[in-house]
N, C-alpha and C positions, 0 to 999 in steps of 0.2 A: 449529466446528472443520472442518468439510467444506468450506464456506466459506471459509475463509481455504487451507485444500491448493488446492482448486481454484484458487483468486484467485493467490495465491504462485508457483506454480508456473507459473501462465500468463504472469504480467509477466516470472517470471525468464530463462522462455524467450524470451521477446520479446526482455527487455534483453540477455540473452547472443546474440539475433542480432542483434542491430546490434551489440555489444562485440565479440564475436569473430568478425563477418562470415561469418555461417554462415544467410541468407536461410532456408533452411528448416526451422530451428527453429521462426521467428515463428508457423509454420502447427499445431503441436503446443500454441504458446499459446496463440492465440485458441483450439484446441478449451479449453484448459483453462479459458478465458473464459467461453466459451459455457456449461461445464459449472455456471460460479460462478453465470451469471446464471440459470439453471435453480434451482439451491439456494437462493440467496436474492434473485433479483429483479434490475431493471434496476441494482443499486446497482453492482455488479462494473465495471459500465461507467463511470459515474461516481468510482468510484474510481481504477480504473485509467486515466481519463482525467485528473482531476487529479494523478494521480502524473508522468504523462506529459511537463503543462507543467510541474510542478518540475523534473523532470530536464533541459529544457531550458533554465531559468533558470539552473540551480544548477550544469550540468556542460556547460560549454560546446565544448568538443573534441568531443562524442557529439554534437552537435545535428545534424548532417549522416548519419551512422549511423542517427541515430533517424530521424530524415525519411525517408531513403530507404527505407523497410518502407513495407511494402503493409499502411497504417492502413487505406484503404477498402477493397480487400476483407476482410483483416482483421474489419472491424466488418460487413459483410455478412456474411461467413461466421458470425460472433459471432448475428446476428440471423437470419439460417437455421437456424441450430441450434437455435436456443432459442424461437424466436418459434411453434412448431405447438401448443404448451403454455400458452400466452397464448391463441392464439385459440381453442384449445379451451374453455377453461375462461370465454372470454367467450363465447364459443358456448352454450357449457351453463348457463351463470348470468347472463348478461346484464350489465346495470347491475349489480349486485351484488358481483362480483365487481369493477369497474372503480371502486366506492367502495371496499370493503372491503379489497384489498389494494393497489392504486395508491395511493388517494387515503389509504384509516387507515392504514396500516400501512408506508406511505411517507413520503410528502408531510406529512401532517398528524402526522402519530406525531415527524417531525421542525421541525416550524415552529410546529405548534399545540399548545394545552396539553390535550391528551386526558388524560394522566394527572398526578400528580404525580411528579417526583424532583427532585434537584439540580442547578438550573440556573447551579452556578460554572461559569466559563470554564477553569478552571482543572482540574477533575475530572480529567481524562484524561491530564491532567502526572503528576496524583499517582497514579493505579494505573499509569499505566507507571513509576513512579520505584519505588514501594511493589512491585509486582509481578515488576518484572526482578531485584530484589535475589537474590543478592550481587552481579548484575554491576552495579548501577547505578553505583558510582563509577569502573567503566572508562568507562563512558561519557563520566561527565561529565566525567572526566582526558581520555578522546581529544578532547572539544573545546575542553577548553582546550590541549592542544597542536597542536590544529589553528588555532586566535587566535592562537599563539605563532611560527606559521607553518610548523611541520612539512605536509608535504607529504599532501594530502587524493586519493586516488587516484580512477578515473571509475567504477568500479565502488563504490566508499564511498558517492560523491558519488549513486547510483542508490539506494543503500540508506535514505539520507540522507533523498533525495525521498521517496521509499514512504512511510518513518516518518512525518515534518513533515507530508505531506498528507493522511494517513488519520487523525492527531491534530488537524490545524488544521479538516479537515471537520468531526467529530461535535462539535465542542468549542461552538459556537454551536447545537444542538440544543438543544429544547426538553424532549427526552425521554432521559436518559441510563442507561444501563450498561454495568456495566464491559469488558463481553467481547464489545461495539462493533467495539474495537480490538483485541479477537484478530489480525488482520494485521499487528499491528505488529512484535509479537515475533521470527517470524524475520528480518525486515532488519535489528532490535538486535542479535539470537544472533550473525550473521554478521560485523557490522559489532566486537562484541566478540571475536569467533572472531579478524578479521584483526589485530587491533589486538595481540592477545597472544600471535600469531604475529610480528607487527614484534619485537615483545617480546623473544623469545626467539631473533631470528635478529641484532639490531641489532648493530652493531661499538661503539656506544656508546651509553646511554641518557640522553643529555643530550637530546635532541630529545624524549624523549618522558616528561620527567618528570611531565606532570600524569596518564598512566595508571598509571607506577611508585607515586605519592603515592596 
């Protein structure tokens, strides 16, 4: 859970400066970056890296807002922060350390079969589907009226990436549990928050029948 405040909280600030053109938030992110990659490792970076290109994919108007942040210092500052705690600790423990938490408890904890669990593709569908309940069927009413073509907003479209990317990463892991994807849930909360806010302000609910259903 410290892990995901940290992580959430750093991308949101990133995302809300380039959304609302406000450059020195991004710098309150990456600290909140730096702090993730501290808690649990180089992953913060790697996630919030692939969140990055979906939201370039997926929300095309923000591609120029996102580009224009300061990613390289950014990710220097990211690894100034966090990087005296790595070398310490390779410092003090040597190889040991560069097997035991890079290599098992990263790399191989995700690729190799060190332990046993459930290797479905599919696992991480079903605790965010099972776990977000009662909201789960807003959600899956907001995409079907977003196929329906109700209008999918750039801040949705942000929350959208975050979720799909931190679900489609662990999902080909070899080592899975459930609270992996702790990160997901606030971009769902949110993404349900705005959805039953259209809800309640809409002049008609024809557009948005598969969340009413």
């Amino acid at each position: 859970m410290t892990f995901t405040m940290f992580l959430f909280a750093g991308v949101v600030l990133v995302g809300s400066a380039a959304v609302h053109q406000r450059p020195a938030r991004q710098w309150w992110g990456y600290l909140c970056i730096a702090l993730a990659v501290l808690t649990k490792g180089p992953l913060a970076i790697a996630l919030g890296g692939l969140a990055f290109f979906a939201a370039l994919a997926i929300a095309p108007s923000l591609r120029r807002p996102l580009l224009n942040l300061r990613w390289g210092w950014g990710l220097a500052l990211v690894v100034a922060l966090s990087a005296p705690w790595f070398v310490y600790m390779w410092l003090r423990f040597g190889y040991a350390f560069i097997e035991g938490y890079f290599l098992r408890e990263n790399i191989w904890l995700y690729a190799a079969n060190l332990y046993t669990t459930t290797r479905s593709p599919g696992f991480y569908l079903r605790v965010a589907a099972v776990g977000f309940l009662p909201f789960t069927p807003i959600l899956i009413g907001r995409l079907i009226d977003a196929a329906r073509g109700d209008r999918v907003h750039d801040v949705e479209r942000l929350f959208w990436a975050w979720s799909v990317a931190i679900t489609v990463f662990f999902s080909p892991s070899r080592f899975k549990l459930d609270h992996y994807i702790y990160p997901v849930p606030p971009g769902l909360s949110l993404i349900v928050a705005h959805t039953w806010w259209r809800l309640r302000t809409a002049a008609s609910i024809r557009p948005h029948l598969g969340a009413v259903a």
